[in-house]
N, C-alpha and C positions, 0 to 999 in steps of 0.2 A: 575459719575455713577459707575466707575470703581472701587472706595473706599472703599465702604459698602461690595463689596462681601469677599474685603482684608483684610479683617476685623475682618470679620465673620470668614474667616478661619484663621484667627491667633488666634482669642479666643479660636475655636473648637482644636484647636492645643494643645493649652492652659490646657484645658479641659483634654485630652487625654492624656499629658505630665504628668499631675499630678494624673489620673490614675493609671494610668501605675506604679508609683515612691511609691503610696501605695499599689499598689499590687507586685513590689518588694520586699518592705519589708516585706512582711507578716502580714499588717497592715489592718484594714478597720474601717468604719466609725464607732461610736457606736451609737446605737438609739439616739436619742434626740438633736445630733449635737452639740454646743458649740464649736468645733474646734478639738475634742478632739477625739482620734485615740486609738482603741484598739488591740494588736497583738493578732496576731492569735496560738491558744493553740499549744502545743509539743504536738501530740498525741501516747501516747506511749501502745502498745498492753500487754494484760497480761492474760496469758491461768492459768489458777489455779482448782484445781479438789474438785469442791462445792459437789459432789456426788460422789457417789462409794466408794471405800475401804482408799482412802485418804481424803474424806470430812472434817473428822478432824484434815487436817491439813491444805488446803488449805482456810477453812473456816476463821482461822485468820489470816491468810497470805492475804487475801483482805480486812478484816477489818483493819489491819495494814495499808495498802497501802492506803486505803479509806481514815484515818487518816492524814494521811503524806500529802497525795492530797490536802487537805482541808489544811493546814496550810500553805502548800507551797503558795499557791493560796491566803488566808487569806494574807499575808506576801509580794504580792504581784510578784508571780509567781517566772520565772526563766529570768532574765535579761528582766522581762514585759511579758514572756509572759505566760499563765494559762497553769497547766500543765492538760490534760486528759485523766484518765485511761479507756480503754475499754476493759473489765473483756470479757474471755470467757470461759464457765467450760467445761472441758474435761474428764469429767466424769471417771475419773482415767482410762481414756482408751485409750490405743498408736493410734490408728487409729484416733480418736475423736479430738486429741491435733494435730495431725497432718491439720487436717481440721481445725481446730480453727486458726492455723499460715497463712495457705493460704488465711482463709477471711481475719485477721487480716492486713495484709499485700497488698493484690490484690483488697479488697474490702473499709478498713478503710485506708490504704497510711500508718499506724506507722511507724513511726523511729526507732524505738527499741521495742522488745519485754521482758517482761521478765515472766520465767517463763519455762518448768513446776513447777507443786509440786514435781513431782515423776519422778524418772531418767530414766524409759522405753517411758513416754510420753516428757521428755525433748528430749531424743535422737530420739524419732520419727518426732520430726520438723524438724532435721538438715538438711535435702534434701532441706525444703522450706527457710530455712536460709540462707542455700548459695546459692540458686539460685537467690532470691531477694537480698544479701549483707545487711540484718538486721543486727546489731548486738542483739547478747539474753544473757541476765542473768537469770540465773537458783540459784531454791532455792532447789534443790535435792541433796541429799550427794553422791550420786553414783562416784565411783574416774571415771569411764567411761568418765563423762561428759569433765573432760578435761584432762585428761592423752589422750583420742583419740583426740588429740589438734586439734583446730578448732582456728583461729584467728578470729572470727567473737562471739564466744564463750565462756562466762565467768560466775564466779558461786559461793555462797554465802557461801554457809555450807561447814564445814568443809568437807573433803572426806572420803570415807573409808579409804583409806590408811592411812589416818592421825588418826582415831579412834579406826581399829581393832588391830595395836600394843599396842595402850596405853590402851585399855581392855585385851586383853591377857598378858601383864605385871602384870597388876593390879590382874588379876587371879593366875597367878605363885607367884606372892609377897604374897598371902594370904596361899599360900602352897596348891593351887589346881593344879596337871599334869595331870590328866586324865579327859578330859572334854567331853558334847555329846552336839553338834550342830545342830537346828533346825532353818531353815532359810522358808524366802515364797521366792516362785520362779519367783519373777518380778524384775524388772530392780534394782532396791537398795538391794534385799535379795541377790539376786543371786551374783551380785557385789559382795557385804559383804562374802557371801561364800566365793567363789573361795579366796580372801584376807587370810581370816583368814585358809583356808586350806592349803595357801603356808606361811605365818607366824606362823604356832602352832608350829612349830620345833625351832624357833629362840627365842621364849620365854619357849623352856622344856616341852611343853605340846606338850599328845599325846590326839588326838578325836580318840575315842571309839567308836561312834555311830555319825550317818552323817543321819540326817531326814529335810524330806522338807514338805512343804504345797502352795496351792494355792492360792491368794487374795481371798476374798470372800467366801474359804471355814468356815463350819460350826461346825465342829467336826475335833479335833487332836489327837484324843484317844489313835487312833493305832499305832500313830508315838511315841506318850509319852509311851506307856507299850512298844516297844521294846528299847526305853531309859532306859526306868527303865532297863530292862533285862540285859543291859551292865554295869550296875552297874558305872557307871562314879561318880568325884569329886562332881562335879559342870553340870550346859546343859547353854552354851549360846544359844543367841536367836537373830538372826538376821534379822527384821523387820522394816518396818515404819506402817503396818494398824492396823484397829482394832482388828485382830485376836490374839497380841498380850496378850489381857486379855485370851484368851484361852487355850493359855498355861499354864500361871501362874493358873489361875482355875482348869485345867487338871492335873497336879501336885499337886495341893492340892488335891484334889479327889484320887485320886492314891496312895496316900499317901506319894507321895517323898519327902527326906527332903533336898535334894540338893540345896543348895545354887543358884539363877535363874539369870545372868546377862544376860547385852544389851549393844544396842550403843543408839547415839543419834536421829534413828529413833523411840523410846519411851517415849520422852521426852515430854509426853505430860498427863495432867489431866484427859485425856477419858483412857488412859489405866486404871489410878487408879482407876478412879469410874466404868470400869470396870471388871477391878479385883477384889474389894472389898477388905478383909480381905487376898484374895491370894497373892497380891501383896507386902506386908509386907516382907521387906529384899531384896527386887531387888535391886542391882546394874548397875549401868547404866552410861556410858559416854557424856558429852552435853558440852552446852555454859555454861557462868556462869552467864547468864541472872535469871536463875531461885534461885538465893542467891548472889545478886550483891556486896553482900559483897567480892564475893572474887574476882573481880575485883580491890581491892585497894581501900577500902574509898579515896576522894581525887581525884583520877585520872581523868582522863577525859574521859575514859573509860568507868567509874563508871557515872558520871554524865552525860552521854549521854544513858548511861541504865538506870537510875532515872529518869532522866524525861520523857524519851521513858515509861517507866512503870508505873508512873504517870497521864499521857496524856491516853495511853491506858486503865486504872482501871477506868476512871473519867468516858469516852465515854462507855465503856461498861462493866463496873461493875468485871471488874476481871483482872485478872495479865497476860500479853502474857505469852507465851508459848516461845519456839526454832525456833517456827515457821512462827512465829508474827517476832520474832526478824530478821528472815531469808527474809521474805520481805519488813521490814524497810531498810535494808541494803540494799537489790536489787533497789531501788527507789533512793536512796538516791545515790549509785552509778551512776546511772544515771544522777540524777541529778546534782550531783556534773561536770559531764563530759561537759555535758550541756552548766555548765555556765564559762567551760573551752574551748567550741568552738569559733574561732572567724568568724564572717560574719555568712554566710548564714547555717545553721544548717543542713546538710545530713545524710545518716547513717552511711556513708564512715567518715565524719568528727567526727561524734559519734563515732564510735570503736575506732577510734586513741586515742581520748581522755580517753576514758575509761582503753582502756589498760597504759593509762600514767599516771593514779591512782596511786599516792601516801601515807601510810600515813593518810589514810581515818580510822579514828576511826569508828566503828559501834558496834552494839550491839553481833555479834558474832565475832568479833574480828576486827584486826588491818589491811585496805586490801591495800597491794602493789603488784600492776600485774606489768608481763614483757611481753617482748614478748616470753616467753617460759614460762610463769606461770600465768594463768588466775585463781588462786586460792588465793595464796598467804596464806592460813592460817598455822598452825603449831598446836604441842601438848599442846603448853602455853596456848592455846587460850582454850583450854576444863578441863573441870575436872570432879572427879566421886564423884558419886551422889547415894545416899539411901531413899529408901523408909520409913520413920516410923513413925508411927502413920497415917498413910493417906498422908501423907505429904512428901517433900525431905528437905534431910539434908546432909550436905559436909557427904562423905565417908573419913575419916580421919584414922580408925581403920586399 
């Protein structure tokens, strides 16, 4: 009599043991049974600003991701298992991105975050980053995001520091010193300011005139006629939204015929459509995603921007942008780190990995972090860029 109960509980054991050993792993059954075990996704969070004054740039920055998702997945994940983005728009607003991290994190469990678009709402997460130990990749240029080094902390785009010398070179080389500077006053302008106001003197140029604007404002009139009135070479313009066409429109209205450069906050198709006809002769700093030729026919470099532009044109009828390219890179970082963790995957074990990136070709360049460098890009990695006929063309002249 005493047998049967011995039994029973050695099987229920049984039972439990082998529970247990798939829910270690991260494993569970899949519908239909046959023996067969499927692991349980990476899920990794991702704040991106679908609306507001960076829509246009966050918009292919998730369509990129969205892409990459699916093929990683197609391909048969990251060492088995599916990877899953959970998109949240932060409506280009620091407050907004900050509550996106906290659900992202307290509510979804991700392991990593990446993201923002824009470097007022990337630094607005950082409270919630280091309180959880996420690590986050950011696709905003702002040098803020890791010159205020954060080891938890790393980021895709080139920075200001690395852009606003090789644009004010590129201004003195052309025989412009007297330049007037119009920046918007959120997290990447303001950056971009302050840079280029403590670099104009190491490149010969002096600013004449120093005007600002707000995201989302609607008229720059008054700031462009006291430009004009300073009579400068050249006016840079330091932006990432869409007021950027306002400029170059407010100038041609005005009638200036000053020469109109950027950085690589511009480097996008919504400026030119619109600007229209105003936009004809901007100069601008970026990646060389947008003319892959000058990446080196050949390289690998090249051909990981080719097919990335390829794959992109096929799904949605057009060629990424800076921006697109800037969240290829952020995913693929990831995932790269990923499938460099051994055993049980945490965030702790994620950041390690991440920062021990080597070597990682991407489409904005070449990424090797340290632990003193969550950047890793350089000047090689950009070049300038002209507007003409509607279109960009290498700035060679």
């Amino acid at each position: 009599m005493r047998g049967k109960p011995v039994r029973a509980l050695a099987a229920l054991t049984a039972i439990v043991l082998a529970s247990a050993g798939l829910a270690g792993c991260g494993a569970k059954q899949e519908a239909g049974g046959g023996g067969e075990t499927k692991k349980e996704p990476y899920r990794i969070g991702v704040v991106v600003s679908l609306t507001g004054t960076y829509a246009g740039l966050g918009t292919p920055e998730k369509q990129a991701m969205e892409m990459e998702r699916d093929r990683i997945n197609a391909e048969g994940g990251v060492n088995g298992h599916p990877i899953e983005l959970i998109f949240e728009d932060d409506a280009t607003d620091p407050a907004k991105a900050a509550a996106a991290a906290t659900k992202l994190i307290d509510q979804d469990g991700v392991i990593a975050i990446i993201g923002a678009t824009g470097t007022a709402q990337t630094m607005a997460m950082r409270s919630e980053i280091q309180r959880a130990g996420v690590p986050q990749v950011s696709m905003a240029g702002g040098s803020v995001i890791t010159d205020q080094f954060d080891p938890l902390v790393f980021q895709t785009p080139w920075p200001n520091r690395v852009v606003v010398p090789f644009v004010l070179k590129a201004i003195a080389k052309k025989g412009y010193t007297k330049i007037a500077l119009i920046s918007d006053t959120g997290g990447f302008g303001k950056d971009g300011h302050d840079i280029i106001v403590k670099e104009a003197p190491a490149a010969g140029i002096t600013i004449v005139a120093d005007e600002t604007f707000n995201p989302g404002d609607t008229d720059v009139s008054s700031q462009l006629t006291k430009i004009r009135a300073a009579n400068p070479d050249a006016v840079l313009m330091w932006n990432a939204g869409k007021e950027a066409a306002l400029v170059a429109k407010g100038m041609k209205q005005l009638g200036m015929k000053q020469p109109l450069f950027g950085g690589h906050g511009n480097a996008r198709k919504e400026f030119i459509e619109g600007a229209g006809d105003a936009a004809e002769g901007f100069v601008f700093a970026a990646g060389k995603i947008l003319i892959p030729e000058a990446y080196g026919t050949g390289t690998e470099a090249y051909k990981v921007a080719t097919d990335f532009i390829e794959s992109f044109n096929a799904k949605y009828g057009k060629a990424p942008d800076t921006f697109a390219g800037h969240a290829h890179d952020a995913l693929m970082i990831v995932v790269d780190a990923l499938r460099r963790v051994e055993g049980e995957v945490t965030p702790a074990k994620l950041r390690d990995a991440i920062e021990q990136t080597k070597g990682l070709v991407g489409v904005g360049g070449t990424f090797t972090f340290s632990s003193t460098d969550h950047n890793g890009l350089s000047e090689s990695d950009i070049v300038l860029y002209r507007v003409e006929n509607g279109a960009w063309v290498l700035d060679e002249r």
